[in-house]
C-alpha positions in Angstrom: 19.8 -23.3 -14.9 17.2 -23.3 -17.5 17.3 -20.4 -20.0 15.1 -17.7 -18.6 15.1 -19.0 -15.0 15.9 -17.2 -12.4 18.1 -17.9 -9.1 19.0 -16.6 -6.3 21.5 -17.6 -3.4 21.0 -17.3 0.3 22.6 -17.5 3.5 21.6 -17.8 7.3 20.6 -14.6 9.1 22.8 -12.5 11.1 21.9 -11.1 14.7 18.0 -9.8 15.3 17.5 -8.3 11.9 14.2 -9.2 10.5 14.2 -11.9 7.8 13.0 -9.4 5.2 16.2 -7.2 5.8 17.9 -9.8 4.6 16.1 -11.2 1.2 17.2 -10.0 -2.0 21.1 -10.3 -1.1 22.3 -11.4 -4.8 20.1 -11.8 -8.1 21.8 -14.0 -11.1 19.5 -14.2 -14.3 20.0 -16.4 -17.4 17.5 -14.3 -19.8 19.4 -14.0 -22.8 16.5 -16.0 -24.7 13.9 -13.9 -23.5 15.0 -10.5 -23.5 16.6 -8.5 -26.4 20.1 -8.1 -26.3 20.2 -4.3 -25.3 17.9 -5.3 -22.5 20.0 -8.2 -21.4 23.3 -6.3 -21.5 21.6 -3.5 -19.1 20.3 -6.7 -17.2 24.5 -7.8 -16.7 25.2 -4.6 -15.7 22.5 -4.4 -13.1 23.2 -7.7 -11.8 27.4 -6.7 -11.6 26.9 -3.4 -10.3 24.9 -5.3 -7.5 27.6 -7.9 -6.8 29.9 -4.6 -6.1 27.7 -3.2 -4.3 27.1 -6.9 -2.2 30.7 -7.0 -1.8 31.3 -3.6 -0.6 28.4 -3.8 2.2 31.1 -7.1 3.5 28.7 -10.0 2.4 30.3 -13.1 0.9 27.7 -15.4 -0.7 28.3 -18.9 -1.1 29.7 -20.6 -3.8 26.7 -20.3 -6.5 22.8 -20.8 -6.4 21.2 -22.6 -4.7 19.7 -25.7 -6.0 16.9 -25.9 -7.7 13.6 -26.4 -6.2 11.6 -29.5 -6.2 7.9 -30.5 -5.4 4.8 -27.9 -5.4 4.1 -25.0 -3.6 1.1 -23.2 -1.9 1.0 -20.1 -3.4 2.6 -18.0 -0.8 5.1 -19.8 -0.2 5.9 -19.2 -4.3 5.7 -15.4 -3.3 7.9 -16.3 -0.7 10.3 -17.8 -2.9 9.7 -14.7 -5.7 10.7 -12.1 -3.3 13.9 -13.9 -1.7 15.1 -14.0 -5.7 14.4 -10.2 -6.3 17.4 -7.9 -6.4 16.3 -5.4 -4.3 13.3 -5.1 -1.9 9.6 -4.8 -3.0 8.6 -1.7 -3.6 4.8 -1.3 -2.6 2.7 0.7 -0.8 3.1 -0.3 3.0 -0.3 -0.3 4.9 2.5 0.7 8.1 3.9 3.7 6.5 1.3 5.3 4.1 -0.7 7.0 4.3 0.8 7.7 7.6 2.8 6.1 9.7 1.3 3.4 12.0 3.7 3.6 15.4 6.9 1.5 15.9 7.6 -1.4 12.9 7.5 -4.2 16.0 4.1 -2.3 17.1 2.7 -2.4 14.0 3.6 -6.1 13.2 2.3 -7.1 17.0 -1.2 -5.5 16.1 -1.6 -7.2 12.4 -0.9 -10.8 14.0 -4.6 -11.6 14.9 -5.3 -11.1 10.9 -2.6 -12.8 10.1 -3.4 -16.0 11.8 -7.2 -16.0 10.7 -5.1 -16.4 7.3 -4.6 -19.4 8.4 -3.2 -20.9 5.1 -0.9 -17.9 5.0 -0.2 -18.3 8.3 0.9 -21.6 7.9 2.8 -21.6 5.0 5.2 -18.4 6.3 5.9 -20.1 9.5 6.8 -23.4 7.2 8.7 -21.5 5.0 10.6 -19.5 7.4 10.7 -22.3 10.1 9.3 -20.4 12.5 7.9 -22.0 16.2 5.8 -21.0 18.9 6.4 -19.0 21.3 7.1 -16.2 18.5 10.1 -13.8 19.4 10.5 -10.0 18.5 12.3 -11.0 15.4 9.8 -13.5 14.4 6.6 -11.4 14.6 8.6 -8.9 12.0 8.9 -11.6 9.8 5.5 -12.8 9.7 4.2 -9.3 9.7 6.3 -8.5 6.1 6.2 -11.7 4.6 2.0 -11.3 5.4 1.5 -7.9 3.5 3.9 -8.8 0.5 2.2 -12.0 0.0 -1.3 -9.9 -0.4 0.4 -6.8 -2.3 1.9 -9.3 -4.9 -1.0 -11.4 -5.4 0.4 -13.0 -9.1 -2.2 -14.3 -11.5 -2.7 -17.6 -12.2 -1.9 -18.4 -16.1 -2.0 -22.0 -17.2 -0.2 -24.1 -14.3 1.8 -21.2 -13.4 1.7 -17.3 -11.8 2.3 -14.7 -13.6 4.2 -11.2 -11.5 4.2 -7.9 -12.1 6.4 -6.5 -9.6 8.5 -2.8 -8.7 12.2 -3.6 -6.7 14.5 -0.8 -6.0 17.9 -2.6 -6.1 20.6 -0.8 -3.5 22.5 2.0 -5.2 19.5 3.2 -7.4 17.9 5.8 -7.5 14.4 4.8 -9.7 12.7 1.5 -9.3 12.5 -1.3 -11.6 9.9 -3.4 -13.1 9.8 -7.0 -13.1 7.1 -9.2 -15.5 7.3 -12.7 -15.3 6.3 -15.9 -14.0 6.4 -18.4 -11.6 5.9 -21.8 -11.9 4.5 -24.3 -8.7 7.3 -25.9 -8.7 9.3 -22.2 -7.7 11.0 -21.7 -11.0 11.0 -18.2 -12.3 11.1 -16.9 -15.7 11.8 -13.7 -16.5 9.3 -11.6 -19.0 10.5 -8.0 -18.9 12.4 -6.1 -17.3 11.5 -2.3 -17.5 14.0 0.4 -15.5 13.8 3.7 -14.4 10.5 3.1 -12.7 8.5 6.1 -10.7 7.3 4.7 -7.3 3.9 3.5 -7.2 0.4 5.3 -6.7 -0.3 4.9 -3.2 -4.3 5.4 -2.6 -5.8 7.2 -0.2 -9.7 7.8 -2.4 -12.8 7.0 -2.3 -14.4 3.8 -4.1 -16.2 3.8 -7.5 -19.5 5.0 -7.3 -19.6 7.6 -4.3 -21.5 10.3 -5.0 -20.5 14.0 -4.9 -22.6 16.3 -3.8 -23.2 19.2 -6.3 -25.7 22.4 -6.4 -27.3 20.4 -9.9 -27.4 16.6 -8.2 -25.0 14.4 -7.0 -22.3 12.9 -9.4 -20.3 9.5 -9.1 -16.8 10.3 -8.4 -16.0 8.5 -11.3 -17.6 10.7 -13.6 -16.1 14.0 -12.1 -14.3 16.3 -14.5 -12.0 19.4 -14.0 -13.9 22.8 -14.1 -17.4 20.5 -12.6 -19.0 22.5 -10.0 -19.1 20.7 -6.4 -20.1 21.3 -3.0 -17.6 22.9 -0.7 -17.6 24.3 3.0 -16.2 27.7 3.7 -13.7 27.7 7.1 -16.4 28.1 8.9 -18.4 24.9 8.1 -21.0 26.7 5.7 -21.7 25.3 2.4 -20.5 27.7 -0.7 -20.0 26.1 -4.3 -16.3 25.3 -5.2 -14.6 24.6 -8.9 -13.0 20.9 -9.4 -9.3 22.1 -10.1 -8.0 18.2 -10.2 -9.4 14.9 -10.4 -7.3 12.0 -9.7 -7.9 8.0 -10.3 -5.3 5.0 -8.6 -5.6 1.4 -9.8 -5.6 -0.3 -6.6 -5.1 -4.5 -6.3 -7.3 -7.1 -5.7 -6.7 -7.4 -2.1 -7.0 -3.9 -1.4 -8.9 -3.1 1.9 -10.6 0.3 2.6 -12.5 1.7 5.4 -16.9 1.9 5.2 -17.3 4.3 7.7 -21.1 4.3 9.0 -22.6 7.3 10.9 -25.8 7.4 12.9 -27.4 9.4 10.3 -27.6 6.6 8.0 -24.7 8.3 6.0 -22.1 6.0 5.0 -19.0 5.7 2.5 -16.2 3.9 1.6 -12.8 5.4 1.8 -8.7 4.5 2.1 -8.3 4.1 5.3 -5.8 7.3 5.7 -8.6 9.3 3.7 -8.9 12.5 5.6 -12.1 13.9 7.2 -12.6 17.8 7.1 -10.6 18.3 10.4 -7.2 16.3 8.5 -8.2 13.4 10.8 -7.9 9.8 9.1 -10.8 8.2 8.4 -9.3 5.2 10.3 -8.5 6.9 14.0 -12.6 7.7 13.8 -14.4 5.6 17.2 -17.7 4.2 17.6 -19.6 6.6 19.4 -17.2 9.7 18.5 -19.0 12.5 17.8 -19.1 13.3 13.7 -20.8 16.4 12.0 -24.0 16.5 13.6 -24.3 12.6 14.5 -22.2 9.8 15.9 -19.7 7.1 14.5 -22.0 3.7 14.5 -18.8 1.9 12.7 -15.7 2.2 11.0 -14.7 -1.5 9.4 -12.3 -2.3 7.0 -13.5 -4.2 4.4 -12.2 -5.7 1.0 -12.2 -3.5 -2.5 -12.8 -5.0 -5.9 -13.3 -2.2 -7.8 -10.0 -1.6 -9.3 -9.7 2.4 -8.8 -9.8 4.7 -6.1 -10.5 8.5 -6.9 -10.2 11.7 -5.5 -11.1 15.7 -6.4 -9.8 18.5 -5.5 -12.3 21.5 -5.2 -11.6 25.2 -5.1 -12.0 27.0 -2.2 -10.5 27.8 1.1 -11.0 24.8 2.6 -11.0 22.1 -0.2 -13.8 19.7 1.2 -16.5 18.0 -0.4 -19.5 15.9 0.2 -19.1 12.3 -0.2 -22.7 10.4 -0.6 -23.1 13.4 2.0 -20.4 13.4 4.3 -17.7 16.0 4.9 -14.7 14.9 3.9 -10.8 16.6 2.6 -8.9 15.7 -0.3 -5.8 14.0 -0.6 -4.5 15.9 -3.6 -3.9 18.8 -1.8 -5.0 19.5 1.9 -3.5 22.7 3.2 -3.2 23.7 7.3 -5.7 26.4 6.4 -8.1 24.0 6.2 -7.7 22.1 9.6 -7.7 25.5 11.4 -11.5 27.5 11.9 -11.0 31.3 11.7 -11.7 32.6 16.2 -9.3 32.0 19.0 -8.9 28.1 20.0 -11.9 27.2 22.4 -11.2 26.3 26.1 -11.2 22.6 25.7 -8.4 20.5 26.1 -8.9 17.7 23.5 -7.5 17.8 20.0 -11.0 17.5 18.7 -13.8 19.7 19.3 -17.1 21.0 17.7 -17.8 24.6 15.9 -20.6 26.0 13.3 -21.9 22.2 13.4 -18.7 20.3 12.4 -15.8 18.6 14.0 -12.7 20.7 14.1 -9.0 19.3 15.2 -7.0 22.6 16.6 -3.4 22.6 14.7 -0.2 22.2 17.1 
């Protein structure tokens, strides 16, 4: 193996579990040319302490590596071949578990397909990959489903006549992340840049895009330009308007491929938001229906749609309620969103949906 490639051995699948259960099962690393010695030496460890650890859990891997690759690759397939040499699972934000969790994992995967084969590239090159055939089983659809949103949350950057990757993995027995830097070349050789340990998680977002405007007793304000201490528009618990403090502000870098939600009322409102980005009730943005009532006005759409603008942001307002006005709709922040304000003050109204309206707004009744 060429100094500062990386390996990585395989072996078939066992049983129904998904493919992606099974990726990552051993991680060997030749690096000593491009990573200081300290840093290498921590790398060994890593690597033996997950051999244990592999060992212990009853896997046997075969003999050594397997061979290395030949030809060029699409470029999801060399994502593909990226995260099966990691030594631990991606660690990302899951579009099925956060903001909030999106039904069963086979339910999930079942409702993305559709996307995933208008990919059709992407499509294409998984099924290749992972020598998948029509008619797809149970297991199958998992697999495509995974392999689809690591592909897009990886996205590596193309640098010369290879792909650079910037990457967080939480090998097994850890309890902090690590960061990978590296590359990868079209022929599926990896080289290994950095690696950086005792990670944090990453940033999920659930903002707003640049340039939505706050509303604010001296003229609206791009949430980008918010700062503690600003004054903002707020709603008391019983949907009237009262000034509020900004207490926090918050900013996520967000990828390329990042998709949000433009939500479209029949006021002519509109506004770009995560799609787990809370209205005033605590609803997401995301369960909102064409034709639902909203505020004083209707739903005309709520689309996802592709984000380029590299941060999400978020405020959190004083108050008892914590809303603000986004290019003038009512929304709740994701920095801190407490029952208090899902619940208006009065007795619960004879109605038997979770959704109902009061003091002109849209109220979800707790419990």
């Amino acid at each position: 193996m060429a100094k500062g490639q990386v390996g990585h051995w395989a072996r078939d699948v066992p049983g129904d579990r998904p493919i992606s259960e099974t990726r990552n099962e051993a991680w060997t690393a030749a690096v000593e040319g491009s990573l200081a010695p300290t840093m290498f030496r921590r790398w060994l460890v890593t690597s033996l302490l997950f051999a244990v650890a592999a060992s212990a859990c009853g896997w046997a891997g075969p003999g050594g590596p397997s061979p290395a690759p030949t030809g060029r690759f699409p470029e999801a397939v060399l994502v593909l071949r990226l995260l099966d040499s990691l030594p631990g699972p991606l660690d990302y934000c899951d579009p099925d578990l956060y903001p909030i969790p999106r039904g069963a994992p086979l339910q999930s995967a079942r409702s993305r397909l559709p996307e995933i084969r208008a990919h059709v590239a992407i499509y294409r090159d998984i099924v290749e990959y992972r020598h998948i055939t029509e008619p797809l089983s149970a297991r199958e659809i998992l697999t495509l489903s995974d392999d689809y949103k690591h592909i897009l949350a990886v996205r590596p950057t193309p640098v010369g006549d290879r792909f650079r990757f910037d990457v967080l993995v939480r090998p097994p027995g850890r309890a902090s992340d690590e960061r990978i830097i590296g590359t990868i070349g079209r022929a599926g050789d990896v080289h290994v840049d950095r690696l950086l340990g005792n990670q944090a998680r990453p940033a999920c977002p659930i903002c707003l895009a640049r340039g939505t405007r706050i509303g604010a007793p001296h003229g609206a304000v791009r949430i980008e330009d918010m700062r503690v201490g600003m004054v903002v528009w707020s709603t008391d618990r019983r949907g009237h308007r009262i000034p509020a403090v900004v207490l926090r502000v918050g900013r996520t870098s967000v990828p390329s491929a990042h998709m949000m939600v433009r939500l479209v009322l029949g006021n002519g409102r509109s506004v770009l938001v995560s799609p787990g980005h809370p209205a005033a009730d605590g609803m997401p943005v995301e369960e909102l229906r064409p034709g639902e009532a909203f505020e004083a006005t209707t739903v005309v759409s709520v689309e996802r749609v592709p984000y380029s603008g590299g941060f999400t942001y978020d405020l959190l307002p004083s108050g008892p309620t914590h809303t603000y006005f986004a290019n003038g709709i009512l929304l709740g922040s994701t920095l801190a969103v407490p029952e208090a304000a899902t619940r208006p003050e009065g007795p619960p109204p004879a109605w038997s949906g979770r959704r109902f309206a009061r003091g002109g707004r849209l109220w979800r009744w707790p419990g």
